[in-house]
C-alpha positions as CSV (number, residue, x, y, z in Angstrom):
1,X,1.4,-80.4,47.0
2,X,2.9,-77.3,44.9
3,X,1.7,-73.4,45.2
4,X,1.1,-72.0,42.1
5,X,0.1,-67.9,42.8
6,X,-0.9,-68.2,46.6
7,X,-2.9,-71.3,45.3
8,X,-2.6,-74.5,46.0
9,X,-2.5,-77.9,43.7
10,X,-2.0,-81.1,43.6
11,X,-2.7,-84.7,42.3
12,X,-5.0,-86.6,44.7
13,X,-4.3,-89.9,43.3
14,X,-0.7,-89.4,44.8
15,X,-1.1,-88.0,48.1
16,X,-0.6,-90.7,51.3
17,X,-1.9,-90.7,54.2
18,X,-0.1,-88.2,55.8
19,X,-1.3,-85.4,53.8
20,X,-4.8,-86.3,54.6
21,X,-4.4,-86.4,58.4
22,X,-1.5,-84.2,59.1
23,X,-0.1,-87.2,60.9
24,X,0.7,-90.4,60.8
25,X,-2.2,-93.0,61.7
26,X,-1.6,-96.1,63.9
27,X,-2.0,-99.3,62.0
28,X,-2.7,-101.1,65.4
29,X,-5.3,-98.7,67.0
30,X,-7.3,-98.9,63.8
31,X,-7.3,-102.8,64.0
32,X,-8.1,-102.6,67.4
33,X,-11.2,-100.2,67.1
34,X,-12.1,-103.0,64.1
35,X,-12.1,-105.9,66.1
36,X,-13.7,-104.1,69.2
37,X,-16.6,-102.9,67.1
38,X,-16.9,-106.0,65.4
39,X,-17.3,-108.1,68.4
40,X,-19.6,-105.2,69.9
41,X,-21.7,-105.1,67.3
42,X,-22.3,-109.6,67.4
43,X,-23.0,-109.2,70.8
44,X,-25.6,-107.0,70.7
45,X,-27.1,-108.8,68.0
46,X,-27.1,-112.3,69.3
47,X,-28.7,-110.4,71.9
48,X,-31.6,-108.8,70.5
49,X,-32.3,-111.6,68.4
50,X,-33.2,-113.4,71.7
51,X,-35.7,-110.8,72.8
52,X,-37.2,-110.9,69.5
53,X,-39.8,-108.2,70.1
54,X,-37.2,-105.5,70.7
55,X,-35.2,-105.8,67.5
56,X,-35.1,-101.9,67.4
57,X,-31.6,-102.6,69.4
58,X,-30.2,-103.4,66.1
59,X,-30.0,-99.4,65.4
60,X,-27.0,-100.3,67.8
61,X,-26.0,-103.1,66.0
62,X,-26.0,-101.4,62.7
63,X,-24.0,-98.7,64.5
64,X,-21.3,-100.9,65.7
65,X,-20.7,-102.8,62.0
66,X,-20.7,-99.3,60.4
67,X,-18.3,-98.1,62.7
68,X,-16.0,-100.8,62.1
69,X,-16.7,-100.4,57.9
70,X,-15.0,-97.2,58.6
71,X,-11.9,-98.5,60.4
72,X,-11.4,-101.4,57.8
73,X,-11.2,-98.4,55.4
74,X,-8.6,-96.5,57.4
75,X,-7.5,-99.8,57.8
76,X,-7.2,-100.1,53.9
77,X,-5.6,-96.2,53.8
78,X,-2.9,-97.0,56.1
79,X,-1.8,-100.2,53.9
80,X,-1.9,-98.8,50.5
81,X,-0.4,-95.1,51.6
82,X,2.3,-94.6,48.9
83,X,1.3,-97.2,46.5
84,X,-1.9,-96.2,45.3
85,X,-4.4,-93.7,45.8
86,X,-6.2,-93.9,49.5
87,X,-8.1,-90.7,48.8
88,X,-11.7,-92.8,48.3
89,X,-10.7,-95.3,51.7
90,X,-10.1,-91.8,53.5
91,X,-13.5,-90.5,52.2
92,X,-14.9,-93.8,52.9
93,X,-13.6,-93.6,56.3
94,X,-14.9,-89.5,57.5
95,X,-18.5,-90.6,56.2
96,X,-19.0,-93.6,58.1
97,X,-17.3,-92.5,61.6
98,X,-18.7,-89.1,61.2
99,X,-22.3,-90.2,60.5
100,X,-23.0,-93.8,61.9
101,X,-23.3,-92.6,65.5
102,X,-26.7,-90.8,64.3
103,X,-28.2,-94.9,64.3
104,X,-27.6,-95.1,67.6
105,X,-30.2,-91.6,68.4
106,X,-32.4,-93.7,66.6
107,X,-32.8,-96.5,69.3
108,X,-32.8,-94.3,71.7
109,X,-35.8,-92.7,70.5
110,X,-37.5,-96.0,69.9
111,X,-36.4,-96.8,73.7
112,X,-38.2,-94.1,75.3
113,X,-41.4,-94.1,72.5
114,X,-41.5,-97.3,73.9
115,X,-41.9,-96.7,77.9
116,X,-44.6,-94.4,76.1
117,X,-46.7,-96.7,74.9
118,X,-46.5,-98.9,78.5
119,X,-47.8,-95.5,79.7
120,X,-51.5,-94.8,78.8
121,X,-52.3,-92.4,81.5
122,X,-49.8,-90.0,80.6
123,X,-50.6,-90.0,77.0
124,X,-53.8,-90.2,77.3
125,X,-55.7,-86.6,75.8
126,X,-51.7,-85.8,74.8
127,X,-51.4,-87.2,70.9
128,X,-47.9,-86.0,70.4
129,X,-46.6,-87.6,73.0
130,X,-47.5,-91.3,72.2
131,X,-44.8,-93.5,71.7
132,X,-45.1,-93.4,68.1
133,X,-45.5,-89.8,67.0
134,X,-41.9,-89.4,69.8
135,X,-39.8,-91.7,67.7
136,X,-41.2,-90.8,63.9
137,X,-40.4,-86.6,64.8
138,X,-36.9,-87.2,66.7
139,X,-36.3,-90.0,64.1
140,X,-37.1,-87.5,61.2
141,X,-35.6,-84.6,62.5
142,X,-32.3,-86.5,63.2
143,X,-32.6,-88.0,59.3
144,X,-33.0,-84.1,57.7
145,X,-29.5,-83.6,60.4
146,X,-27.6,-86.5,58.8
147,X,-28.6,-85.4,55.3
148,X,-27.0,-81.9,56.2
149,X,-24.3,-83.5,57.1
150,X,-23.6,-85.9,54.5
151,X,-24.2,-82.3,52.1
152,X,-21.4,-80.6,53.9
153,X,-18.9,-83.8,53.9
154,X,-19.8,-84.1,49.7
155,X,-19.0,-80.7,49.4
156,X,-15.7,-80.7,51.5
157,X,-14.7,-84.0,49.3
158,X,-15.6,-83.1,45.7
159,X,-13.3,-79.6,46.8
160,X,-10.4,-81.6,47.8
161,X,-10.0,-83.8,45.3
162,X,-10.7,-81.8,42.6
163,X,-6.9,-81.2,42.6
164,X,-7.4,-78.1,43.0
165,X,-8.9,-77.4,46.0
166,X,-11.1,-73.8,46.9
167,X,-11.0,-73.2,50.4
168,X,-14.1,-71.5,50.3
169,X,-15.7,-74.5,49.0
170,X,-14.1,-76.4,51.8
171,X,-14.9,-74.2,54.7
172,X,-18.6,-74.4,53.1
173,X,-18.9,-77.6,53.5
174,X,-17.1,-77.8,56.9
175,X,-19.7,-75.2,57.7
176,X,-22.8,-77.3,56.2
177,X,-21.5,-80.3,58.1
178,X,-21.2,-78.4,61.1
179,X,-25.3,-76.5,60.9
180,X,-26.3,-80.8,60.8
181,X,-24.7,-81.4,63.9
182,X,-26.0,-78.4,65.4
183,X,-29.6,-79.6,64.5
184,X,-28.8,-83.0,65.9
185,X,-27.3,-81.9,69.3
186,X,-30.1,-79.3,69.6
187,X,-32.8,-82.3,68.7
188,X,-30.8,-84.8,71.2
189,X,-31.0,-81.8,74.1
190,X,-35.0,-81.6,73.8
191,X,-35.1,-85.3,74.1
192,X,-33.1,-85.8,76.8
193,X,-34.8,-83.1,78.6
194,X,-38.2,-85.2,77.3
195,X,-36.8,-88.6,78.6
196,X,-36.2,-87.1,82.4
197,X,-39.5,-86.0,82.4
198,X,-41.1,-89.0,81.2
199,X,-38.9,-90.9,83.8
200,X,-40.0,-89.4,86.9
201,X,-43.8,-89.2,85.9
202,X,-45.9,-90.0,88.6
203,X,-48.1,-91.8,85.5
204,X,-45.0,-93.5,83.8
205,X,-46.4,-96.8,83.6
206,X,-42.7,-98.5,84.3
207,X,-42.4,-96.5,87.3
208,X,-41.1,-98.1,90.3
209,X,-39.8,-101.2,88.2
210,X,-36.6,-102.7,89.3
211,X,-35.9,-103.3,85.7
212,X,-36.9,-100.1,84.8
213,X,-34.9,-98.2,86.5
214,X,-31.6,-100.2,85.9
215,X,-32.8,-99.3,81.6
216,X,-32.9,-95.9,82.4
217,X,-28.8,-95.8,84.4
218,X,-27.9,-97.6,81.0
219,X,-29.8,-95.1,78.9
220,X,-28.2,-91.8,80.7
221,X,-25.0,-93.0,80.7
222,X,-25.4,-93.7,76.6
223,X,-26.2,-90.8,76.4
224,X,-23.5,-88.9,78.7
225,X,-21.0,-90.8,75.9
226,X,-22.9,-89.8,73.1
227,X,-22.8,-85.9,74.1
228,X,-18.9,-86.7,74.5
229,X,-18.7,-87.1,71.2
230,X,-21.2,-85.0,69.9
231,X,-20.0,-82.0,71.2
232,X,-16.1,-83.0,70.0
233,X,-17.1,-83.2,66.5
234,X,-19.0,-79.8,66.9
235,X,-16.2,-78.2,67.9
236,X,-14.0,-79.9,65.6
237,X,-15.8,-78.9,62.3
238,X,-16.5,-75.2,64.1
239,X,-12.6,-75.2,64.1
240,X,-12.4,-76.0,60.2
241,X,-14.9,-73.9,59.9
242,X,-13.3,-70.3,61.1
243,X,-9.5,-71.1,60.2
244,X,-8.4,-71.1,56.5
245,X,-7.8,-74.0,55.0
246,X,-4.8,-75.1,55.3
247,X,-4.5,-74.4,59.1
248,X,-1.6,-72.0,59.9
249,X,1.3,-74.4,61.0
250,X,1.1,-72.8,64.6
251,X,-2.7,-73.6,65.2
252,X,-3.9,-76.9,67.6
253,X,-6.3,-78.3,65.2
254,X,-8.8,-80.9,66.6
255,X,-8.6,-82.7,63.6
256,X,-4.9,-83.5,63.6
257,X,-5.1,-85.0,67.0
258,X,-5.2,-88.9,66.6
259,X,-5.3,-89.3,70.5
260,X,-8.5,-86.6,70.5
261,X,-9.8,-89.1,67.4
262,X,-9.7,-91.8,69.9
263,X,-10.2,-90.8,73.2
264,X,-13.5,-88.6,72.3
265,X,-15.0,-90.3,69.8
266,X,-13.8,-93.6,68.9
267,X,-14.2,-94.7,72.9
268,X,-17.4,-92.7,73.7
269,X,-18.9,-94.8,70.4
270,X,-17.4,-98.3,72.1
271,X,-18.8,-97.2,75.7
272,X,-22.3,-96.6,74.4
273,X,-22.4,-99.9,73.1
274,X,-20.9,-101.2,76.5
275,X,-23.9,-99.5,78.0
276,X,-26.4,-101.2,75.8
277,X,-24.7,-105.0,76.5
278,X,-25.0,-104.1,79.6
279,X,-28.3,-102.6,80.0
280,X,-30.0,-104.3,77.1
281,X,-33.7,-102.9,77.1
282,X,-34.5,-106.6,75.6
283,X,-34.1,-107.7,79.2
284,X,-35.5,-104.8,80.9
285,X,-38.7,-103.8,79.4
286,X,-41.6,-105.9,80.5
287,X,-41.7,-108.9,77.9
288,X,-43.8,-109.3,74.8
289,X,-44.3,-105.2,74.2
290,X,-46.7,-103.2,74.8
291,X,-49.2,-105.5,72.6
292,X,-48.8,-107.9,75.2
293,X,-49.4,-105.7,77.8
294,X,-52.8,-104.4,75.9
295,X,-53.8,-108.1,76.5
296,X,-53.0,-109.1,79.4
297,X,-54.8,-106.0,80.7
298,X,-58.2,-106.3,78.8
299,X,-58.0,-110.3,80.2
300,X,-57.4,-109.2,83.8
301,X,-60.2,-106.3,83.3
302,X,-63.6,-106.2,84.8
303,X,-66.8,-106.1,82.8
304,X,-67.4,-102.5,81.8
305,X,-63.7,-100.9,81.8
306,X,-60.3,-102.1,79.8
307,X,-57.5,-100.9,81.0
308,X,-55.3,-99.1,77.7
309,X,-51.8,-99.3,76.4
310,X,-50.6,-96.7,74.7
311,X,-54.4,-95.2,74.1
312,X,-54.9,-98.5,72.1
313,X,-58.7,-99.3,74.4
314,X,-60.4,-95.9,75.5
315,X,-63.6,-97.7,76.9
316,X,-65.7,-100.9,77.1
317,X,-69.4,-99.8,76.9
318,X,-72.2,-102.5,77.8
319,X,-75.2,-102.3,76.3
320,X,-78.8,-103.5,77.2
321,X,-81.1,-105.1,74.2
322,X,-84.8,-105.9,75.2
323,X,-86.0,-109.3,75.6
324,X,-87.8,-109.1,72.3
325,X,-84.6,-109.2,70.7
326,X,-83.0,-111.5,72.3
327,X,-84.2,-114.3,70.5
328,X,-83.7,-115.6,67.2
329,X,-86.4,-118.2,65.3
330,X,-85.3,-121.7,65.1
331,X,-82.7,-121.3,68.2
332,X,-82.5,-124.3,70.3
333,X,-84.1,-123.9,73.8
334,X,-80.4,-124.4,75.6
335,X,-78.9,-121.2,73.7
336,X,-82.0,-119.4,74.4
337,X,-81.8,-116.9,77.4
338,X,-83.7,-117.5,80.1
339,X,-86.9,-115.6,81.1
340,X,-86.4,-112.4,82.5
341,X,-82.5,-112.1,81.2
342,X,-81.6,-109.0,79.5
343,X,-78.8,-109.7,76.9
344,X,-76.0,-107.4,76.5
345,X,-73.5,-106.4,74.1
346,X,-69.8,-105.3,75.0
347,X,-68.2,-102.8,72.5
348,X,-65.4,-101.6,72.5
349,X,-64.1,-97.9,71.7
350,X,-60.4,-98.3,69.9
351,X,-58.4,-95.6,68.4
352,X,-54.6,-95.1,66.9
C-alpha cells in the first residue's frame, strides 16, 4: 500500500493475505474448521433424511456445508497469498461465514412453528400465532436482515478493491452490515422470548413429553451459542464502524483477532450443530407431523367432536334428515334403513 496526499492506494490484485487480515491465518485451523463442518454437516443430513418428515433440519445442514465453502476459500487465500490475487477467496470467505449462520434461525423457527401446530388449544382464536404464520414472519424478517447485510458487505468490498479505497464508503457499509445484524438479533430476542412462552404453556400440546422436553435443552442451548456469536459480530462491525479505516496501530480490533475468529464464532457455529446431532427434533417430535397427528385424533374421536391440530378440524356437526329422505328409488331393501331410523350426516367444519 502507498499514501498518496493522506490517501491511500493500492493494487488489490497484489495484496496477500496479510494485508487483508492484519495477521497471518493458520493453514491448519482453517482445514480443521473444513473437515469439522464437513462431517457436521453429513451427519445431520444422513439424519434427517431418516426422519423424512422433518427435512426442515437441513436449514442446519445447509448451514454446516456453507460454512465449510467459506473455509475452503480461506483455505484457497492462505495457499495462493503472494502468487496471485486472493482478494475474491477473501470476499468469498466474509460472505459465507458472516451470513450462513442466518440458515440456522431458519430451523429454528420452523422448530418451534412446529410444536405450534401440535398445539390447537393455544392457537385456537390466535391466527398469528399458528405454526405457519410464526415461521413465514421470523423467516421473512430474518431474510430482509441478511439482505442488509449482504448490502453492507457489497459496499465494504466494491470500496476496497477499487484500489482506491474511501473510508467513508467503507465505514458505510460496515455500518449497513452492522443495522442487519441489529434487525436479526432484535428478531432472534422476540423469538426466544416467544419460544419460552410457548414452552411452558399450560396448552402446549407437547407438554409434559419426555422427548419434548429433552428438544427444547437442545434448542436453548443452540441458541445460547448462536447469541455468542451474534453478539461478537455485532460488536465487531460496531468496532469498524466508529474507528477510521485503517485502525490506529494502537487500537484492539475484534477483527484482527484470529483466536476471537475462532473461539466466538467459528466454535459457537460447530456447537450448535453439536446441539442439533444431539438433540435432533427428527427424533423428538412425535412421528409423522402434525398431519399425522390430525388423523390419528379424528380416528380416536367420538361421534360429534374431532379433536384439531393446528386449527386444521374446528367441529364435526351431525345432522338429522327425515325419513322421507332417506330413501332413494330402486335401492335394494338391505341398504335401505330400517323403519323408524333417522339418517344422519357428519360434516365437517375445516379451515387454514
Amino acid at each position: 500500500m502507498s499514501s498518496d496526499g493522506g490517501a491511500i492506494t493500492y493494487d488489490v490484485n497484489d495484496l496477500d493475505i496479510y494485508d487483508f487480515f492484519n495477521y497471518w491465518p493458520s493453514l491448519a485451523l482453517a482445514i480443521t474448521a473444513l473437515c469439522l463442518f464437513t462431517v457436521a454437516a453429513a451427519v445431520i443430513g444422513f439424519m434427517t433424511e431418516r426422519r423424512k418428515v422433518y427435512r426442515f433440519v437441513h436449514c442446519i445442514t445447509v448451514t454446516g456445508l456453507l460454512e465449510a465453502a467459506g473455509y475452503a476459500a480461506l483455505i484457497y487465500a492462505i495457499e495462493k497469498s503472494g502468487k496471485s490475487s486472493v482478494f475474491n477467496a477473501y470476499v468469498a470467505m466474509q460472505v459465507l461465514v458472516v451470513l450462513s449462520p442466518n440458515v440456522i434461525q431458519a430451523a429454528m423457527y420452523w422448530q418451534v412453528g412446529l410444536v405450534l401446530a401440535f398445539s390447537p388449544d393455544l392457537t385456537r382464536g390466535r391466527r398469528m400465532l399458528r405454526g405457519w404464520v410464526i415461521t413465514t414472519v421470523f423467516a421473512c424478517a430474518d431474510l430482509f436482515a441478511l439482505i442488509v447485510q449482504a448490502i453492507g458487505i457489497s459496499i465494504w468490498a466494491s470500496s476496497q478493491s477499487s484500489g482506491t479505497p474511501d473510508q467513508g464508503q467503507i465505514r458505510l457499509g460496515c455500518g449497513i452490515t452492522l443495522a442487519g445484524l441489529a434487525i436479526q438479533l432484535i428478531c432472534f430476542v422476540l423469538f426466544t422470548l416467544l419460544t419460552a412462552w410457548v414452552q411452558r404453556h399450560p396448552k402446549n400440546g407437547l407438554l409434559g413429553l419426555p422427548t419434548t422436553r429433552r428438544m427444547f435443552v437442545g434448542l436453548y442451548l443452540a441458541m445460547a451459542f448462536l447469541y455468542i456469536r451474534n453478539i461478537f459480530r455485532f460488536v465487531e462491525f460496531a468496532q469498524a464502524t466508529i474507528l477510521e479505516w485503517p485502525a490506529p496501530e494502537d487500537a484492539y480490533v475484534l477483527s484482527e483477532q484470529q483466536v476471537l475468529f475462532y473461539t466466538l464464532d467459528t466454535l459457537p457455529i460447530l456447537l450448535v450443530m453439536a446441539c442439533y446431532i444431539l438433540f435432533h427434533p427428527g427424533y423428538l417430535l412425535p412421528a409423522g407431523g402434525p398431519a399425522a397427528a390430525r388423523a390419528a385424533a379424528a380416528a380416536a374421536a367420538p361421534a360429534g367432536a374431532i379433536t384439531a391440530v393446528d386449527g386444521a378440524v374446528t367441529a364435526v356437526d351431525v345432522v338429522d334428515f327425515p325419513k322421507s329422505q332417506q330413501t332413494q328409488q330402486g335401492q335394494q331393501q338391505q341398504d335401505s334403513p330400517k323403519d323408524g331410523d333417522d339418517l344422519k350426516m357428519v360434516t365437517v367444519d375445516l379451515h387454514s
